[in-house]
N, C-alpha and C positions, 0 to 999 in steps of 0.2 A: 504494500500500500504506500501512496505518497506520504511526503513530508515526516511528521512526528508519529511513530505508531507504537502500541506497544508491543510488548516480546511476547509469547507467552511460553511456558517455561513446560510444555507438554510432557515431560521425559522424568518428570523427578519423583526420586522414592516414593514419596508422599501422595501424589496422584497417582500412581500404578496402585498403592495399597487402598483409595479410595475405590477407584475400578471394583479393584477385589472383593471390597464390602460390598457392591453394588449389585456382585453377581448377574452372570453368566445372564444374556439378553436384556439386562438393564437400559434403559435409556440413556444415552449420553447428555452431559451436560449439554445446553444450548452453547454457542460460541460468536461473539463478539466481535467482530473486525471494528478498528479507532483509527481514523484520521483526524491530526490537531494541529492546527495552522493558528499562526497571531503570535502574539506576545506573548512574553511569559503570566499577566496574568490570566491570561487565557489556558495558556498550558495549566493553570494552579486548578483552572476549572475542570480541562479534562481529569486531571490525577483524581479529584473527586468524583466523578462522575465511574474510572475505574475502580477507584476504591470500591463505590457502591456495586459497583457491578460482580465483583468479585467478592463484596461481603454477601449478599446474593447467591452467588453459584455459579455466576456464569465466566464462562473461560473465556480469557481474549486470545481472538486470532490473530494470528501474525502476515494474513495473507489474504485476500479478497475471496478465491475460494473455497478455501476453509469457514469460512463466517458463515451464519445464518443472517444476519444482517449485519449493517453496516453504523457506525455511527461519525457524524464528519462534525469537527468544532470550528467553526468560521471566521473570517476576519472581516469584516466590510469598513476598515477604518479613512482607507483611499482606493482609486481607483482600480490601484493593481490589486490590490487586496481583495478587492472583490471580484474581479475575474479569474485570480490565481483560488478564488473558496468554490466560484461557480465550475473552474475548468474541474475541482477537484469532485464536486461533487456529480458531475456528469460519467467522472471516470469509476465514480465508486457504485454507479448507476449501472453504465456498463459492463461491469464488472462481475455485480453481484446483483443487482437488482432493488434490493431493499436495504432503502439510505433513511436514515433518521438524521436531521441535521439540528444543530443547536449554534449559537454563539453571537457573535454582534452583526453576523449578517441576516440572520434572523430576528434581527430587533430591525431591520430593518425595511418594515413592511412586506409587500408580497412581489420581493425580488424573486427570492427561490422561487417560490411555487409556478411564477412565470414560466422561471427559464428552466425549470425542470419539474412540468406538473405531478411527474411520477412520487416525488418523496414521499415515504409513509407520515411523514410529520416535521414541522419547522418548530424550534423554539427559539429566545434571545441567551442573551451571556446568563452567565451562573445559575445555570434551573436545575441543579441537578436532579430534582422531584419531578420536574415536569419530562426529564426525559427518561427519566423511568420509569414513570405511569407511558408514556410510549414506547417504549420496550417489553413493559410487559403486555401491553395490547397487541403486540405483535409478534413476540417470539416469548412466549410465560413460560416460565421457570418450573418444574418438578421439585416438590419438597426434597431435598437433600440433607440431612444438619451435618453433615461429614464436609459441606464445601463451600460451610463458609467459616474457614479458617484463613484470616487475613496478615500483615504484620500489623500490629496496632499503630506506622505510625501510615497506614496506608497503601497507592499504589504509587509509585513515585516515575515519573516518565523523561527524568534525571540521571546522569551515573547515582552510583550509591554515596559520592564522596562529597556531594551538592545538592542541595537544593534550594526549592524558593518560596518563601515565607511570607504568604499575602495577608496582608495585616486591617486592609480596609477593601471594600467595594464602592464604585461610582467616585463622583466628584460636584464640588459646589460652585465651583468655576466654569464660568462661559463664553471661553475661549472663540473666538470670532471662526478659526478654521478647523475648529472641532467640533466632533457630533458626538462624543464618547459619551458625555451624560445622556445625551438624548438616547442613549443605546445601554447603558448600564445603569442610570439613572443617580438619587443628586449622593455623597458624602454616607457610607454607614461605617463607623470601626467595629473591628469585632472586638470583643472582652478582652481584655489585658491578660486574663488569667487564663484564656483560652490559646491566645496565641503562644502563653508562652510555653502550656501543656503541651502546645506540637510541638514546639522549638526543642523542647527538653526531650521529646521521645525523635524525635531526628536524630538529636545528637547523640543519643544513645544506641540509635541506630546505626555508626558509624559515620555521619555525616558531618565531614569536616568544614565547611562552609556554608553558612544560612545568607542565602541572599532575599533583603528584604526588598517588597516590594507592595504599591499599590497606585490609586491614580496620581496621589495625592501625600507621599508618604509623612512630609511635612508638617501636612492639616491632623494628621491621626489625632484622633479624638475630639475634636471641634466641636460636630455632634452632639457627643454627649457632655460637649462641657469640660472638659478630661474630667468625668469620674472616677473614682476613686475603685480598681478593683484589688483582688487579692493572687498573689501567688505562694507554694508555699505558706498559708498563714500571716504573711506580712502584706502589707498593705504597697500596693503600685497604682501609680497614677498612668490612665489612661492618655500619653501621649510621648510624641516620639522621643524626649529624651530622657525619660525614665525609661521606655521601654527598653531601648538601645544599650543605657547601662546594665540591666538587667541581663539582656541578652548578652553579653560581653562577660560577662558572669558564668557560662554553660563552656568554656572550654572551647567553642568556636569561631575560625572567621566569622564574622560579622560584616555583611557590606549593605550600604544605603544606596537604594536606588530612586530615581523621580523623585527630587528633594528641589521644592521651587524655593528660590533665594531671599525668603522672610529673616527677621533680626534675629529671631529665637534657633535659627541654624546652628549661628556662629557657637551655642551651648554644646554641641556634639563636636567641634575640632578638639578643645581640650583633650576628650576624651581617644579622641586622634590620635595626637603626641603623647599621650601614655600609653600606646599600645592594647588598649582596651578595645578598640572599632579600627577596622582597616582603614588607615587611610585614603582612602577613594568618597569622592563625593560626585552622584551623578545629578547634575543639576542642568534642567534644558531651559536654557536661556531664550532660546528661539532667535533673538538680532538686538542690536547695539542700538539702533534709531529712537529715541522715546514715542515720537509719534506714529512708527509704526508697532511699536508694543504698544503702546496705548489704543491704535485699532483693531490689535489682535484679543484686546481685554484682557493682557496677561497680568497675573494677581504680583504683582512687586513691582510694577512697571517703573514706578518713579525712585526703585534703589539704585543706589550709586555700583552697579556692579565687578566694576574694576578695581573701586576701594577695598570692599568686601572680600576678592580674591586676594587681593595684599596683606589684607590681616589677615586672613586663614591661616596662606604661606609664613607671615610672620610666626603663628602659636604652631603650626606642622610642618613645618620645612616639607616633609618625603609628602605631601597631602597631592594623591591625582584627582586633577579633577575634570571629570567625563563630561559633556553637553552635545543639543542637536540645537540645530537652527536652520530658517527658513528662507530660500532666496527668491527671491522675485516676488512677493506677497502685492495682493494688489494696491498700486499706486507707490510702490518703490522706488523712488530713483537713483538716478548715478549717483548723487552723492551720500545719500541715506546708507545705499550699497558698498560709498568706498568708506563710509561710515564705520561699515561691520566689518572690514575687512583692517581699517587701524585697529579697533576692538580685540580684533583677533591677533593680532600685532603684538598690543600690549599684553592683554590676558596670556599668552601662550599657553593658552589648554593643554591638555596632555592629550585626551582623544577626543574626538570631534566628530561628527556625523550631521552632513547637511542634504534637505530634501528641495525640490524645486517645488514651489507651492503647486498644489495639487487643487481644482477647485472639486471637495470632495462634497455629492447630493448632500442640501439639506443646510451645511456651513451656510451663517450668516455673511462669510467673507466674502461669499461670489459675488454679493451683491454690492461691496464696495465698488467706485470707479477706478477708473487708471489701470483695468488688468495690466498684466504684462505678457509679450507674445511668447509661446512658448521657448521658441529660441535665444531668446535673453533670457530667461527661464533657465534654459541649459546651459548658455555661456556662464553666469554668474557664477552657479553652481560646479562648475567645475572649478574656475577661477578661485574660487572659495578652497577648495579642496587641494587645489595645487600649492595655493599658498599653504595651509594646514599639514600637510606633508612636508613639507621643509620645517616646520614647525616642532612636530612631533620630532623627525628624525633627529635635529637638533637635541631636543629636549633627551632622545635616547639615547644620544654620544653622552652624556654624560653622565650613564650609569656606567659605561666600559669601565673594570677596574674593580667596581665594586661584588659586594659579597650580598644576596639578596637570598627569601626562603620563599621558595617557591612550592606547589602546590601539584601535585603528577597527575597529569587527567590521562594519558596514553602513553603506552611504551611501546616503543616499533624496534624494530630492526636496524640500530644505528643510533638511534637518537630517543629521548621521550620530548611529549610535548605536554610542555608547563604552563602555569600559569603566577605572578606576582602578585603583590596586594594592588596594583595596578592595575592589571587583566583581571574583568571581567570575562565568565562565559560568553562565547558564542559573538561579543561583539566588539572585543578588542583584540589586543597583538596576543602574541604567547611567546614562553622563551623555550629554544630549543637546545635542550642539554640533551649534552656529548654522552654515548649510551658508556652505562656507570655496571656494575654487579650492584645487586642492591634494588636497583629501582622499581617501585611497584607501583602501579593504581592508587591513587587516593592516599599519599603519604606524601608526608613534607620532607622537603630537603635542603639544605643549601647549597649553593652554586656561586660560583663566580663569574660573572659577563668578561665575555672576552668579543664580543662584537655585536653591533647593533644596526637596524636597518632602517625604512622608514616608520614599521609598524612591530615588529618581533625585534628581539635580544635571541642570541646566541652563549651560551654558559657552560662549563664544565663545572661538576661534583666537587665538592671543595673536598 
């Protein structure tokens, strides 16, 4: 199956001696084919919906054939997004026939059913309930109590040495070129003492790095006010920088994702420079213009964010800090543009990720004047990027030399490929150390950079 699917693990002791109980003409479990496209909070959404599925009975397949149906988690946040969920669900159509779809393309009115009236059912983001009452109208389950034996901390669609810790759902923000709340709707935290039950049985599960996440990680607990809940028996306040120290408390990396650039931030670098939170702060600035942040409705718009990165770097020196931004937004101009390009100049980010404004259905931003024509769209955005590579590579000439503890996600043949407190999964550099004895999956190590490129380090096993 495309994209994110998960494994399933047909062959182990444990399932052969279920069979066994089952006895001789039993009915096989039903089996689940999972396709999961989007972000990782999306992904947070399939692992629960596996979860359920498997606390249930039912086996996931690993293959289109093998399934009795299908289930596909969607993106519909831009353009491509939604035809890379619509190409996927046509194929899982083809395929197998019965597709249940769920995610934020199904928040978005009656796309699917359009373009593929076949589906046994549409739902929006985080329904886990809702696509199990469709699962089970369409493929019901046989009592089993033998098969639903799960790991308590879930099903994880992570290596085992990661995962990702969704701490809130939706956003209170009405970002001019976004539709996200329209599609997951406004700000909810979950329970303090909830999240950090999962964090603790992760980490007990081997899981050496929690990366948090949500729309809004910043805002955690607005909602409720930051209430007061419990972990443990002691008392935690519901929001991010109690959570974050607590968290920092379990023994694992800890990294901040989606963190917009409010004052009450700058209370999590401390905790930076003592080693307690990974240094990494992913913060999307989106552009440097105030008037065009200010028509994007972005919630900081009038912080000084150049200052703010100076103090950081002053209380964290080793502090990376990630952002995306947006070029060609409508009514940009050249100067606004070469605006964000001194911006970038001064700030020197460590990674960076820029999109060509997208007018995605629904965004209040189409209807701004001054589009801008695709092709200045694309020149900026590259221009933007070219500059940002010289940037970065820069910025990685001057780890050569030093000794860093990096984090093993694979070990090949020659080399493993790592990760630092800098690398983020899936959407930054990695470092590639020199193949070592020793090296395994999901163990830390340190190494020493002996060369650097525009986006990877290169390290030998110290």
């Amino acid at each position: 199956m495309a994209a994110t699917r998960a494994k399933a693990a047909t062959a182990s002791p444990e399932r052969r001696r279920r069979r066994r109980r089952r006895g001789p003409g039993a009915t096989p479990p039903p089996r689940v084919g999972f396709v999961s496209l989007g972000c990782p909070k999306a992904l947070v959404d399939s692992e629960r919906i596996l979860t359920q599925l498997r606390a249930e009975g039912y086996l996931i397949a690993p293959a289109y054939r093998d399934a009795d149906l299908v289930v596909v988690n969607t993106c519909g946040f831009i353009d491509s997004a939604v035809d890379e969920s619509l190409d996927a669900i046509g194929e899982a159509l083809a395929e197998n026939g019965k597709v249940i779809v769920t995610g934020c393309l199904g928040a978005k009115g009656d796309i699917v059913k359009k373009a593929h009236p076949a589906v046994l059912a549409v739902t929006g983001p985080h329904a886990t309930d809702e696509v199990m009452r469709a699962v089970h109208a369409h493929l019901p389950q046989p009592h089993d109590p033998y098969t639903s034996l799960i790991p308590p901390h879930g099903i994880k669609l992570t290596p085992a040495h990661y995962a990702y810790l969704k701490i809130a759902e939706g956003c209170n923000h009405r970002c001019t070129f976004c539709i996200i709340p329209s599609m997951r709707g406004d700000l909810v935290s979950r329970p303090v003492g909830e999240v950090m039950r999962e964090a603790d049985s992760l980490v007990k599960a081997g899981v050496q790095e929690l990366l948090v996440i949500s729309q809004d990680t910043s805002a955690y607990g607005v909602d409720v006010k930051y209430r007061t809940g419990f972990w443990e028996g002691r008392p935690l306040k519901t929001r991010m920088t109690e959570l974050a120290r607590a968290l920092s408390g379990l023994g694992a990396w800890v990294r901040l994702h989606y963190v917009y650039p409010y004052p009450h931030v700058d209370e999590v670098i401390p905790l930076m420079a003592e080693g307690r939170l990974l240094p990494y702060l992913d913060v999307p600035f989106q552009h440097a213009s105030p008037r065009l942040l200010k028509l994007m409705k972005r919630p900081a718009s009038a912080e000084n964010n150049l200052a703010r990165i100076r103090r950081w770097r002053e209380i964290c020196p080793d502090i990376t800090i990630r952002s995306t931004f947006i070029a060609g937004f409508p009514g940009e101009t050249d100067s606004e543009f070469a605006e964000l390009l001194r911006f970038l100049e001064e700030a020197e980010l460590d990674r960076v990720g820029c999109f060509a404004y997208s007018p995605v259905a629904g965004a209040a931003a189409n209807a701004l004047p001054g589009p801008v024509p695709d092709v200045v769209k694309e020149e900026r955005r590259a221009r933007f990027m070219q500059l940002q590579e010289k940037i970065s590579a820069r910025r990685l000439e001057r780890k050569v030399g030093k000794t860093l503890t990096v984090l093993v996600d694979e070990v090949n043949t020659g080399e493993a490929l790592a990760r630092s407190s800098a690398d983020a999964p899936e959407i930054d550099g990695v470092v590639h150390v020199a193949s070592s004895p020793g090296l395994k999956t999901g163990t830390f190590v340190k190494v020493r950079v002996t060369r650097a490129g525009n986006h990877d380090l290169w390290a030998d096993v110290v």
